[in-house]
BABA-827972 format. One record per atom (N, C-alpha, C): residue number from 1; residue in three letters; chain; x, y negated, z negated. Coordinates in nm, 3 decimals. Last residue first. Layout:
BABA-827972
NUM	ALA	A	X	Y	Z;
...
END
This chain:
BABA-827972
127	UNK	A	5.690	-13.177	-16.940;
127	UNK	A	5.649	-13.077	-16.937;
127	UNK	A	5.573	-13.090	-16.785;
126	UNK	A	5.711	-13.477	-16.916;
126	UNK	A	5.812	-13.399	-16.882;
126	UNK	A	5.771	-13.250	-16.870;
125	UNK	A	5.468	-13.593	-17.059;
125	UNK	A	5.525	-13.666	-16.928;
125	UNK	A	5.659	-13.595	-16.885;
124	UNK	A	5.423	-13.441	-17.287;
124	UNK	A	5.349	-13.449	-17.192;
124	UNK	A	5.416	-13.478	-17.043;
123	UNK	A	5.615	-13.558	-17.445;
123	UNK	A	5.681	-13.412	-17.415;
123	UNK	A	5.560	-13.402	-17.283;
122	UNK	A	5.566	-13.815	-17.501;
122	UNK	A	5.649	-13.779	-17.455;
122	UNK	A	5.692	-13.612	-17.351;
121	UNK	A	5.297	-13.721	-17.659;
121	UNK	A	5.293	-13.820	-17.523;
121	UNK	A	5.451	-13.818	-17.396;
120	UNK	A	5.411	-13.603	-17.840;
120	UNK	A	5.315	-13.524	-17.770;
120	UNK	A	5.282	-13.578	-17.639;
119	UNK	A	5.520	-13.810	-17.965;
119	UNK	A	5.592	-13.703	-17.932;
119	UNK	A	5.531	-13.620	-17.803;
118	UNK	A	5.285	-13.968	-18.073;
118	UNK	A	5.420	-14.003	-17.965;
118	UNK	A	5.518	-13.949	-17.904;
117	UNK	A	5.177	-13.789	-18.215;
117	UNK	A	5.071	-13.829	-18.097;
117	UNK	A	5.191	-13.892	-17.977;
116	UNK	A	5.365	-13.755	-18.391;
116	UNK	A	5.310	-13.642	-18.332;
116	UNK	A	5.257	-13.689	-18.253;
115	UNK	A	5.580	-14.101	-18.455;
115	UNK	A	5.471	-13.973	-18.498;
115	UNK	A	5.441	-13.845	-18.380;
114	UNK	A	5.898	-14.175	-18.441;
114	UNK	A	5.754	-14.153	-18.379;
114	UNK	A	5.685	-14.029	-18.444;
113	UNK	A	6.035	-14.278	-18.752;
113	UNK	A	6.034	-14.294	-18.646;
113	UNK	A	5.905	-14.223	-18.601;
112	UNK	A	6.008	-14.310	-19.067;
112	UNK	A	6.002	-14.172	-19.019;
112	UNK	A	6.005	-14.171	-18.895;
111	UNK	A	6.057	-14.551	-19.230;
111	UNK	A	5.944	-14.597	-19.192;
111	UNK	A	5.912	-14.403	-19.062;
110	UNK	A	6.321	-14.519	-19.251;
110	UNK	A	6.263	-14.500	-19.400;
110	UNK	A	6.087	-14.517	-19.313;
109	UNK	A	6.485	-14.369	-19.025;
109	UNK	A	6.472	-14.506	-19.075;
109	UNK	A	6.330	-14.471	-19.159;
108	UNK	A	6.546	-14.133	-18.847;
108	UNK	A	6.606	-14.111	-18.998;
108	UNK	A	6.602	-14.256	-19.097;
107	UNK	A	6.510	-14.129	-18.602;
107	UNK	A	6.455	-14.035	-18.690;
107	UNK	A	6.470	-14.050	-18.829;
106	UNK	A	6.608	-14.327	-18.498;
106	UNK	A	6.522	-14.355	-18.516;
106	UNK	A	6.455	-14.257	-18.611;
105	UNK	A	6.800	-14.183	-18.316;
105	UNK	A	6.821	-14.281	-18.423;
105	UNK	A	6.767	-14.323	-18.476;
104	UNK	A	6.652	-14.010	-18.140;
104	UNK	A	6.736	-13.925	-18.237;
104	UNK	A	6.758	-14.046	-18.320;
103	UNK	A	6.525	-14.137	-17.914;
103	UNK	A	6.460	-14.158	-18.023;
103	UNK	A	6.511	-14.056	-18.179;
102	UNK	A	6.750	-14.053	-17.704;
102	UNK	A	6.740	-14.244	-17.742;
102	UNK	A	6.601	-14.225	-17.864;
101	UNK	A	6.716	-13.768	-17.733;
101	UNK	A	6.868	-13.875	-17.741;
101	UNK	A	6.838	-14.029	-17.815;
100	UNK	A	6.492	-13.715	-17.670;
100	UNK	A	6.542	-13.694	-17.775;
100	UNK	A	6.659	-13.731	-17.860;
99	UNK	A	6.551	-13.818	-17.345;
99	UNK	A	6.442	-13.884	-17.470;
99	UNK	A	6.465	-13.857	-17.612;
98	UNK	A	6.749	-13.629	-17.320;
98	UNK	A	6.759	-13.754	-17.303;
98	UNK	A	6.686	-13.841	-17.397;
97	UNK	A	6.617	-13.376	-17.315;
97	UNK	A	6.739	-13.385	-17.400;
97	UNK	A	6.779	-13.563	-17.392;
96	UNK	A	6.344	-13.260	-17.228;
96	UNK	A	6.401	-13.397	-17.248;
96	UNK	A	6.500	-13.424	-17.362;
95	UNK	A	6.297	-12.984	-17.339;
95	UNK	A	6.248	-13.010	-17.220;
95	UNK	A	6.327	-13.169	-17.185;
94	UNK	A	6.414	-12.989	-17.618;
94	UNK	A	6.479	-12.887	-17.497;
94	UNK	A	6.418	-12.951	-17.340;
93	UNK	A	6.397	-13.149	-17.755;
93	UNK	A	6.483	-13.144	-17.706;
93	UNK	A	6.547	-13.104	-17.591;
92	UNK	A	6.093	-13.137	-17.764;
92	UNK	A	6.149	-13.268	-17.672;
92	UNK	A	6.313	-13.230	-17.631;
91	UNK	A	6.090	-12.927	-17.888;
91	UNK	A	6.052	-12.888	-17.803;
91	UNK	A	6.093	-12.997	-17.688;
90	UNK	A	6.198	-13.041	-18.177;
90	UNK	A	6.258	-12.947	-18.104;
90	UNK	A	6.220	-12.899	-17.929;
89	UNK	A	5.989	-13.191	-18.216;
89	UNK	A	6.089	-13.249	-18.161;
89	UNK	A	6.171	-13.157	-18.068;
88	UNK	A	5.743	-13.068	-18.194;
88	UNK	A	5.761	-13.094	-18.162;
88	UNK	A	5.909	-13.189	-18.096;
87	UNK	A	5.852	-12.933	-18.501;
87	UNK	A	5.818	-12.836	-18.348;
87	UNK	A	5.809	-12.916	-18.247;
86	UNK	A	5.865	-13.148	-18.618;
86	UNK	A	5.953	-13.072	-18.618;
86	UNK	A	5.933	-12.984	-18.525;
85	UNK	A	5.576	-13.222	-18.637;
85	UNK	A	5.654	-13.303	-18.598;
85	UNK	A	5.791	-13.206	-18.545;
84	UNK	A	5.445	-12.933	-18.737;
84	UNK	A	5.422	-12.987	-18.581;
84	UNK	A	5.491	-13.087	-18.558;
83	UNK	A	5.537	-12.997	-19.016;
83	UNK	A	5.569	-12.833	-18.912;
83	UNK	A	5.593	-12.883	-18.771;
82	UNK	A	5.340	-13.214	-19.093;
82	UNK	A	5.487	-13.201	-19.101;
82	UNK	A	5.572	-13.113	-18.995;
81	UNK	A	5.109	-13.100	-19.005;
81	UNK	A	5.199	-13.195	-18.969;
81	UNK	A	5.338	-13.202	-18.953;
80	UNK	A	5.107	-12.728	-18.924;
80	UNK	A	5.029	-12.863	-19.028;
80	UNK	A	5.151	-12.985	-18.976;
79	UNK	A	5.036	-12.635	-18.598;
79	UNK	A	5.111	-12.638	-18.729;
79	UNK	A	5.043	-12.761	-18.776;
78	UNK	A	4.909	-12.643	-18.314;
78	UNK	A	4.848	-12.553	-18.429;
78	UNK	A	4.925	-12.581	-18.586;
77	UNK	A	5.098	-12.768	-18.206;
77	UNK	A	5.014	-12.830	-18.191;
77	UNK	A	4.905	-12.762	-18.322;
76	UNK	A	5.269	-12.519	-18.109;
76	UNK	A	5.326	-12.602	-18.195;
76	UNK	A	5.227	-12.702	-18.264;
75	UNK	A	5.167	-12.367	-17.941;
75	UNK	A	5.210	-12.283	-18.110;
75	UNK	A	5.188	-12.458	-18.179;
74	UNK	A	5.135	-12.585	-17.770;
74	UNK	A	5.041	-12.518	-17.769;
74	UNK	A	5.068	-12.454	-17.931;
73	UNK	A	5.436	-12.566	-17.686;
73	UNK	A	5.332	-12.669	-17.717;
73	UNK	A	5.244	-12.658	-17.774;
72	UNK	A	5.477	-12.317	-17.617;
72	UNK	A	5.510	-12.346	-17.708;
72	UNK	A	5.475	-12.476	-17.765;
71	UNK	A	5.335	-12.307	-17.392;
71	UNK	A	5.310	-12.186	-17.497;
71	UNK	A	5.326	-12.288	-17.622;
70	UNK	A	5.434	-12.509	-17.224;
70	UNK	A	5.341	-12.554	-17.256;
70	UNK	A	5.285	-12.410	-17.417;
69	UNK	A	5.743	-12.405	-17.182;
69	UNK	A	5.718	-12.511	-17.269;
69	UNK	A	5.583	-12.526	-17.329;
68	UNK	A	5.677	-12.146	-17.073;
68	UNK	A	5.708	-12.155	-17.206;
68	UNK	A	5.715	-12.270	-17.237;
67	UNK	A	5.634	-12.106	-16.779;
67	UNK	A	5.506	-12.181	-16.876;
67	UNK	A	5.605	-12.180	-17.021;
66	UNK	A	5.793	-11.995	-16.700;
66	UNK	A	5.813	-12.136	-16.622;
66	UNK	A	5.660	-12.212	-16.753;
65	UNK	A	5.956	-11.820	-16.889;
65	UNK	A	5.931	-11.819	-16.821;
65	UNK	A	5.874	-11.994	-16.818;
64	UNK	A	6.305	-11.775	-16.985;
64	UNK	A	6.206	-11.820	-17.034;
64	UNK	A	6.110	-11.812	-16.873;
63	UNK	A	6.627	-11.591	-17.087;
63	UNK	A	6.523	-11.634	-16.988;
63	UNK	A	6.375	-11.677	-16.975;
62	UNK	A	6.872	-11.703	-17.253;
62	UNK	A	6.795	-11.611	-17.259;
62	UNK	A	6.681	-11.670	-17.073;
61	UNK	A	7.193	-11.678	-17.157;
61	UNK	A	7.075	-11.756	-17.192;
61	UNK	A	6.928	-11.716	-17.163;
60	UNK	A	7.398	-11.508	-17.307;
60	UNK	A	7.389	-11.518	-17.202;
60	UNK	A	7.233	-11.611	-17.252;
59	UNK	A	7.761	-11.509	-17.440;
59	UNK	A	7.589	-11.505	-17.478;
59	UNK	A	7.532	-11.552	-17.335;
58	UNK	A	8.006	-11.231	-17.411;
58	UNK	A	7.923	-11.356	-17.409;
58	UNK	A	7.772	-11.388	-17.393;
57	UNK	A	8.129	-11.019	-17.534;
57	UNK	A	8.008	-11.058	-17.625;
57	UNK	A	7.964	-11.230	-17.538;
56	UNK	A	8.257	-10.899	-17.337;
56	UNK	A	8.145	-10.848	-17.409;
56	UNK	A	8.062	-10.916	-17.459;
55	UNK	A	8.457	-11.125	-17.350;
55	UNK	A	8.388	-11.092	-17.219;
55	UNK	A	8.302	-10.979	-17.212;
54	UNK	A	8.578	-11.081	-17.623;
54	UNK	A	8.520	-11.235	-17.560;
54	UNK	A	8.411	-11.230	-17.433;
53	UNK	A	8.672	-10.818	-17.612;
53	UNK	A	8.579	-10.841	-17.688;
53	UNK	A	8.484	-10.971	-17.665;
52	UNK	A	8.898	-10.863	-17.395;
52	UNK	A	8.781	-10.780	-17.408;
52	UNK	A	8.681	-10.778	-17.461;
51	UNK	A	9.056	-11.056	-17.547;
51	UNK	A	8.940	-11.072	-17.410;
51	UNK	A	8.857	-10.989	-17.361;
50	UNK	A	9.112	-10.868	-17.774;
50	UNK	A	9.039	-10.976	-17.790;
50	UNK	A	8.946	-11.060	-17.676;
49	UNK	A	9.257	-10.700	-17.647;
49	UNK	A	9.159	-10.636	-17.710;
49	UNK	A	9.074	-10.771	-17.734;
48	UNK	A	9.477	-10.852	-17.519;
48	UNK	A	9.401	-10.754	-17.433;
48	UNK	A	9.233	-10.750	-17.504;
47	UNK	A	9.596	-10.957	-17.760;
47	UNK	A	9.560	-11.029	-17.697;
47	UNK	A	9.469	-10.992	-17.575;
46	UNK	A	9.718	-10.682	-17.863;
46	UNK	A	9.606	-10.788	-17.963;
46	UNK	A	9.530	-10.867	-17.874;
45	UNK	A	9.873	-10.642	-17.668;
45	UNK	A	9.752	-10.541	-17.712;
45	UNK	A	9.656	-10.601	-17.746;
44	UNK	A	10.057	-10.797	-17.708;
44	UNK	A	9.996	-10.823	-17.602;
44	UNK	A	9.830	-10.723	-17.601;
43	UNK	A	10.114	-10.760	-18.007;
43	UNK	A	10.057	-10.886	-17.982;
43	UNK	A	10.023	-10.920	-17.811;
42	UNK	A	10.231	-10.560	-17.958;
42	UNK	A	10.138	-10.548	-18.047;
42	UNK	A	10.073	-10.663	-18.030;
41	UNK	A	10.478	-10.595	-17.867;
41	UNK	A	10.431	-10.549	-17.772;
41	UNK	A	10.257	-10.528	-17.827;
40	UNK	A	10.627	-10.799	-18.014;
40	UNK	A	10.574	-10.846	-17.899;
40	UNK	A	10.477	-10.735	-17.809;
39	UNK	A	10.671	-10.586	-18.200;
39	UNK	A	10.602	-10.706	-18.219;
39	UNK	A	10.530	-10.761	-18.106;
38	UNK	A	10.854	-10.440	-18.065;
38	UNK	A	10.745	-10.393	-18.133;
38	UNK	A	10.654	-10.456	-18.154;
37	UNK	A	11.032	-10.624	-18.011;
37	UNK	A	10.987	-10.531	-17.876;
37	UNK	A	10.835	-10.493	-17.943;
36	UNK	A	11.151	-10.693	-18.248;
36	UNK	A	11.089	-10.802	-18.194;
36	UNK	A	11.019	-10.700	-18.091;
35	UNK	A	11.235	-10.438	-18.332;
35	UNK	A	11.097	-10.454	-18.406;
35	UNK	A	11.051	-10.582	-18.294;
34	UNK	A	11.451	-10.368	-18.128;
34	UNK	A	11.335	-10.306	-18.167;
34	UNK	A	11.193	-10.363	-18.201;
33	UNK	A	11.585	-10.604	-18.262;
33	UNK	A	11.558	-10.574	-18.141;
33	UNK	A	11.447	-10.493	-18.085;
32	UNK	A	11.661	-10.506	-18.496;
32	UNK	A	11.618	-10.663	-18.478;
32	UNK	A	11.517	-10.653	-18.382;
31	UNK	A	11.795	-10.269	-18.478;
31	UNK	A	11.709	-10.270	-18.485;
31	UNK	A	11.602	-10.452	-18.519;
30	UNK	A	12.017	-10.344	-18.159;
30	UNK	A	11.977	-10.304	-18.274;
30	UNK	A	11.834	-10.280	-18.370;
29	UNK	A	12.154	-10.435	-17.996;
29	UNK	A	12.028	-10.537	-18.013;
29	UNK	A	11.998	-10.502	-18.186;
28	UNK	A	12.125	-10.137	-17.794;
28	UNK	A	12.183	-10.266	-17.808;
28	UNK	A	12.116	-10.359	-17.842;
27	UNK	A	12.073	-9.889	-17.983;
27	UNK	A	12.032	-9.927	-17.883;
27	UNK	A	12.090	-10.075	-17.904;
26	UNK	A	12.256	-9.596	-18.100;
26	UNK	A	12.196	-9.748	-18.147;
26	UNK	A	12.172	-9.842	-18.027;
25	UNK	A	12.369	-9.376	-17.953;
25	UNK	A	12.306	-9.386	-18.027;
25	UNK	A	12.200	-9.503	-18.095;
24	UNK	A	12.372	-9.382	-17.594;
24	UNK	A	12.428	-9.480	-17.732;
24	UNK	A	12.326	-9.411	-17.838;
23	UNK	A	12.322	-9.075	-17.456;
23	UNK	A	12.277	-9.185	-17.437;
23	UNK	A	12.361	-9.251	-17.608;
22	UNK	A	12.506	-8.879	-17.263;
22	UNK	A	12.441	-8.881	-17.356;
22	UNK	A	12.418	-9.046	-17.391;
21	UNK	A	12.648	-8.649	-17.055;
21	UNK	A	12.587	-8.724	-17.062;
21	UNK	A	12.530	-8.744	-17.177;
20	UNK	A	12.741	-8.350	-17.070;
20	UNK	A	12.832	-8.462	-17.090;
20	UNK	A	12.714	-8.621	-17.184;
19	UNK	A	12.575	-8.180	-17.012;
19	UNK	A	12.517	-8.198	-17.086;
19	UNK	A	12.633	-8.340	-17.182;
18	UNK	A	12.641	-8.194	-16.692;
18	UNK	A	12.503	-8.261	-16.734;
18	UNK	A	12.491	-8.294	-16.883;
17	UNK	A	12.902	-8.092	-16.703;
17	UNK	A	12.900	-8.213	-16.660;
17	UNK	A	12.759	-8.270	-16.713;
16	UNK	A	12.787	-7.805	-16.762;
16	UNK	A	12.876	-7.893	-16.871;
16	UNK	A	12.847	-8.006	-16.801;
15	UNK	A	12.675	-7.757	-16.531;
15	UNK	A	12.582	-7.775	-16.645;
15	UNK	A	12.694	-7.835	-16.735;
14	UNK	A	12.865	-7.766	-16.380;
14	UNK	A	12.756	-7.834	-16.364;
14	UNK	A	12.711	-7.866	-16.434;
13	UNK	A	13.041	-7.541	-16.421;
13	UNK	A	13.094	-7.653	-16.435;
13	UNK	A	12.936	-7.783	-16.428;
12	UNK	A	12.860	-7.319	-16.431;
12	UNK	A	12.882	-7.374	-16.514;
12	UNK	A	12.935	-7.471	-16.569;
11	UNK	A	12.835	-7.336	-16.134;
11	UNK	A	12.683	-7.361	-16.199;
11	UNK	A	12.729	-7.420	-16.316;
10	UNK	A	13.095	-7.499	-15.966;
10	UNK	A	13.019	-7.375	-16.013;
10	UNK	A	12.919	-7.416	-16.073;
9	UNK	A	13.144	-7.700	-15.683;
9	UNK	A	13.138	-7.662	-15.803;
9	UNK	A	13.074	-7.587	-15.867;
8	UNK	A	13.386	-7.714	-15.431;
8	UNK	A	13.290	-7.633	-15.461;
8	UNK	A	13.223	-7.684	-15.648;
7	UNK	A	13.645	-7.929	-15.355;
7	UNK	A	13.586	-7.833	-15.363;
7	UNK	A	13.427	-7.825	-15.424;
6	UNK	A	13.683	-8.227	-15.319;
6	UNK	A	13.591	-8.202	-15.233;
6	UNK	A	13.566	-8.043	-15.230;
5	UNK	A	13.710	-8.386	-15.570;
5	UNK	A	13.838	-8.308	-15.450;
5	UNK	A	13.757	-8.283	-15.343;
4	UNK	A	13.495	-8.353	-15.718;
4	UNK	A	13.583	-8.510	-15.696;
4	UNK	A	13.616	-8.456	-15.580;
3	UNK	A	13.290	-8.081	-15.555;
3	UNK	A	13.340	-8.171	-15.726;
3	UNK	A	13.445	-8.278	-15.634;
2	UNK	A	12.917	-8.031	-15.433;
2	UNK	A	13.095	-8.070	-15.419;
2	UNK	A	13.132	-8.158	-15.531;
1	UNK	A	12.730	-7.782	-15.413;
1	UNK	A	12.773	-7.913	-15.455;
1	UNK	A	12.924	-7.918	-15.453;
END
């Protein structure tokens, strides 16, 4: 190796020159600086660990087979009234989210909107 001049330089001139070097004690910014680094760097973590967790846990829809409406017709048809209105609606919902739509206002007028035989007529013509 060659020093400024263009002589030679010894091992020990070398190693002094290396151990010259030394870094600021206090990093510029200070410790303000630091912690915001710290912060920000905890909150990209946070934000990692959380889409991770989002893209684990998504729900997936279950899978029914092509007869489960009529099964469940069928369970449902077996309940005491009351039970079987309520099974049946639920079952309108799913097969006719529409119909369940335009007779949802109706559910709740003092006279109890459609009975079981009207439901059953409904869910018939979609099932």
């Amino acid at each position: 190796m060659t020093g400024p001049g263009g002589s030679a330089l010894s091992e020990a001139a070398l190693q002094a020159a290396l151990r010259d070097i030394r870094l600021p004690p206090v990093a510029p910014g200070g410790l303000a600086a630091e912690l915001a680094a710290s912060v920000a760097l905890a909150c990209l973590v946070a934000l990692g660990v959380a889409g991770l967790l989002r893209a684990l846990a998504v729900r997936r829809p279950a899978r029914t087979e092509p007869d489960a409406p009529r099964a469940r017709l069928a369970a449902a048809l077996a309940l005491p009234e009351p039970e079987r209105r309520l099974a049946l609606l639920r079952l309108l919902k799913t097969v006719a989210p529409d119909r369940f739509v335009a007779l949802r206002a109706g559910l709740y007028r003092p006279d109890g909107g459609p009975d079981s035989a009207a439901l059953r007529a409904e869910i018939d013509r979609h099932v």
